[in-house]
N, C-alpha and C positions, 0 to 999 in steps of 0.2 A: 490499484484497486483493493478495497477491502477484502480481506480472505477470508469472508464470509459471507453468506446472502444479506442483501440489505430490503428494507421496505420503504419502497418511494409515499408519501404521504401527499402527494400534491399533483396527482393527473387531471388532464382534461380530455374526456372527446365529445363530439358533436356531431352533429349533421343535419344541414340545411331542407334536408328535404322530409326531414321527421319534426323539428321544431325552427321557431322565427328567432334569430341571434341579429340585432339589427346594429350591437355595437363591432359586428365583423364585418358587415357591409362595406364593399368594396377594394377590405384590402389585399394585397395579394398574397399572401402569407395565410390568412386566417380566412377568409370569404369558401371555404371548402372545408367540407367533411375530416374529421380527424376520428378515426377509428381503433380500436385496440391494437388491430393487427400494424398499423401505425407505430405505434409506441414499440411496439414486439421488434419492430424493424430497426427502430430508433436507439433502441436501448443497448444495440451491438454488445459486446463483450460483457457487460455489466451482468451481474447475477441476481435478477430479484426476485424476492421470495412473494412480496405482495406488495399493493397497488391501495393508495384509501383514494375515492372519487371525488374532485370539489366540483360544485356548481358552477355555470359556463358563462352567467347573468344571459341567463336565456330572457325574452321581452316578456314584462309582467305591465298590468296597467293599475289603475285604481278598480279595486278590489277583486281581482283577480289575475292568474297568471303561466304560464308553465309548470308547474313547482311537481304536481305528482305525474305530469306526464314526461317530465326530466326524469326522474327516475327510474320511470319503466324502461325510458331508451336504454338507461347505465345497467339496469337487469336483465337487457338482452347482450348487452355487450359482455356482461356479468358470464354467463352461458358458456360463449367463447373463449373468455379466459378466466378463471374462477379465483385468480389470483387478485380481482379486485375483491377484497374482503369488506371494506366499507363503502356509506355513499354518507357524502355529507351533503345536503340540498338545499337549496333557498327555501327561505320562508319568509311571510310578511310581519315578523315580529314587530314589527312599527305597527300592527293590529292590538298590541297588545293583549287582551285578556281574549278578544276575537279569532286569532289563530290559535286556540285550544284547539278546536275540534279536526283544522287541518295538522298538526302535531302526533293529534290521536290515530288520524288515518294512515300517515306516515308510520309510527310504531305498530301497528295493529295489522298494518297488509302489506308493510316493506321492511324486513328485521334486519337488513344489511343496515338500515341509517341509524347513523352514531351520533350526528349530531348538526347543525343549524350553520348557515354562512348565507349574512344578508348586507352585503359590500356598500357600506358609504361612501365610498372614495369618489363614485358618479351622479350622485345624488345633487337634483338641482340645490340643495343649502344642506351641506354634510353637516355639516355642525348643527341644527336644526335638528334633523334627523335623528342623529345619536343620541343625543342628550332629551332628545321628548320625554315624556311618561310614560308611551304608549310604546317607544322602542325599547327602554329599558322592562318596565313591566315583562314585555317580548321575552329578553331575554333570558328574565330570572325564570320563565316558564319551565324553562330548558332544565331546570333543578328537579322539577318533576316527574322527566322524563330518564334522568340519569344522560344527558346527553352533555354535549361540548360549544362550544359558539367560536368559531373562525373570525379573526379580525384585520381586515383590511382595507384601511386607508393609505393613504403616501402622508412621506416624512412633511408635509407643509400643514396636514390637519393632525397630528401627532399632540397639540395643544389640548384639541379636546378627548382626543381618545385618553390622554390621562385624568380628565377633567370626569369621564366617563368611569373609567373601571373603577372608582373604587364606589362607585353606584351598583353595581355587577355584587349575586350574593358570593362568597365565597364558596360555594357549592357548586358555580357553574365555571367548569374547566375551560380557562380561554387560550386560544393560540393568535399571535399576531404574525403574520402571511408574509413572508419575505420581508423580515428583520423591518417591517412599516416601509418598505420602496425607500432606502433612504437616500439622502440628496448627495448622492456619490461625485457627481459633476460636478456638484454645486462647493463642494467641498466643506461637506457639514456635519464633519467627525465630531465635533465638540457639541453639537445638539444632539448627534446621536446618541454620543457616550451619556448625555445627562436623560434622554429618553429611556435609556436602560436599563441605567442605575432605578429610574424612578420604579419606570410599572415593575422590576424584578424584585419590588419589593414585598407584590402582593405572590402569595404561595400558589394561586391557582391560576397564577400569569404562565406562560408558557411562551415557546419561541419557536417561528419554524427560519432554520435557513436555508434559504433559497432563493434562485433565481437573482442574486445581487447583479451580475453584468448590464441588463438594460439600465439601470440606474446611474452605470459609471461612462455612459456614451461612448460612440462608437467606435472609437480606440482607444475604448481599455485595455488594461493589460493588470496578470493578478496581483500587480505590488495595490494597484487604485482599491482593490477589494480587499485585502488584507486586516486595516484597520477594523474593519468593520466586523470582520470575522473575529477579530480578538476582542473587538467592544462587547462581540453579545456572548462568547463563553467565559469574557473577565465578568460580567454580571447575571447571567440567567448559568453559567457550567453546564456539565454534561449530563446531569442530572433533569435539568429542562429546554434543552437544545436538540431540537428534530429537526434529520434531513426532508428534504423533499427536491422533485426535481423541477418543477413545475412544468410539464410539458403540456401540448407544444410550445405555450408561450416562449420560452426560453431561447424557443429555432430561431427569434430575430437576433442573438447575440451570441449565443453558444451550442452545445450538444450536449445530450445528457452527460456521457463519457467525459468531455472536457472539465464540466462542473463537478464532476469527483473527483477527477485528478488535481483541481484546486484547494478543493476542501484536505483531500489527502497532505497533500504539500503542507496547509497548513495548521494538520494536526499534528505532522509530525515534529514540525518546526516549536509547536507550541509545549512537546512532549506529553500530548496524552497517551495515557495506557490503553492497551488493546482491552481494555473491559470498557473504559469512557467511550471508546470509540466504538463499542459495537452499541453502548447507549446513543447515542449518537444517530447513528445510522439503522438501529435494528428496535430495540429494545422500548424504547421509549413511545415509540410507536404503537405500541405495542397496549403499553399503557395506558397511554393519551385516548387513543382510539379506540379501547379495548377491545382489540382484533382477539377474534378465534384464532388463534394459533396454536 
């Protein structure tokens, strides 16, 4: 365990009886409430100092959706424990120049949000999607507001996500959501490595690692994860590599506790110094999110 407080950058909770989550329907892991006091249970031993909130892909339709009343739920949760310092929440940036106004109301009556996470990866034509006028536009809005843009696809739409950022202004700080889900099973370290190389080339590219186990199938074990761990600090370093723990997602393949004790392993294996690694796991965070601390 690190010998210092960490900030996890990638929680979830929810509850079915406050909003409609229609892509947890039925299953038995996720089809129920996940709540703070949840996580507080979950996080056993671990010491964290703060919590940044992502979005749950609550059900949105055409031209409307959950987005400001996701929030309110994370600011009563917020109450409970105050350790969540940020919320980052969906937005319909595919509205283009039309989600102004719902951006303004997020900044103007909810000051915990840092910034925008509007997931392609479910999207009936991702590629479509990303690459519009009207998502990009979306995005660059986010320059205005001083805010950040979450990106998460999986390693098979990776084509266009680099086909995208360098559409993205260099003003609008992006993070990609578990190293892009990469094809750990599939055994597709050499597309990751050239994934890495590439977008680490843009300065306002950023990385979060997390959650790699669901991607390495259900008898992983940490050597299948390794690679991948040294692909994204041999090209993004500790200078843009954020932990996060992504819970609950994570309960189908590991525990919060389990997923440090890997990363730890192979920091130490990799020999970073106790200042990268509180970048790593604290600091950076800190930055990216610009958390009150």
């Amino acid at each position: 365990m690190p010998s210092f407080p960490i900030i996890d950058t990638h929680l979830h909770v929810w509850d079915q009886t406050r909003l409609k989550y229609s892509a947890f329907a039925g299953s038995p892991l996720f089809d129920r409430p996940y709540h703070v006091e949840d996580y507080q249970r979950d996080s056993g031993r671990l010491d964290i100092e703060a919590m940044v909130f992502l979005e749950c892909y609550a059900d949105f339709w055409e031209g409307g959706g959950q987005y400001i009343d996701e929030i309110k739920f994370v600011e009563d949760e917020q109450k409970r424990d105050p350790r969540i310092k940020a919320i980052i929440p969906m937005a319909p940036v595919e509205w283009g120049k039309r989600v102004e106004p719902m951006l303004n109301e997020m900044r103007d009556n909810h000051p915990s949000v840092r910034g925008i996470r509007r997931i392609m990866e479910f999207d009936k034509d991702p590629r479509a999607l990303t690459l519009s006028p009207g998502f990009i536009e979306g995005v660059n809005l986010l320059e205005n507001f001083g805010w950040s843009f979450d990106i998460n696809p999986n390693h098979t739409q990776m084509d266009f996500i680099r086909e995208w950022v360098p559409k993205i202004s260099s003003g609008v700080p992006m993070i990609l959501d578990h190293c892009g889900k990469p094809g750990i099973k599939e055994g597709k370290i050499d597309q990751f490595r050239e994934d890495m190389k590439d977008l680490a080339r843009y300065p306002n590219m950023w990385i979060k690692l997390s959650d790699l186990p669901p991607y390495a199938g259900p008898d992983w074990t940490p050597a299948d994860l390794r690679p991948y761990i040294e692909a994204t600090l041999e090209h993004f370093g500790p200078d843009r590599t954020i932990y996060a723990g992504d819970y609950p997602i994570l309960l189908q393949s590991t525990t919060l506790t389990q997923w440090v004790e890997i990363l730890d392993e192979a920091f130490a294996d990799l020999g970073l110094t106790e200042a990268e690694i509180s970048k790593i796991y604290r600091d950076n965070a800190i930055r990216f999110y610009r958390l009150d601390m």
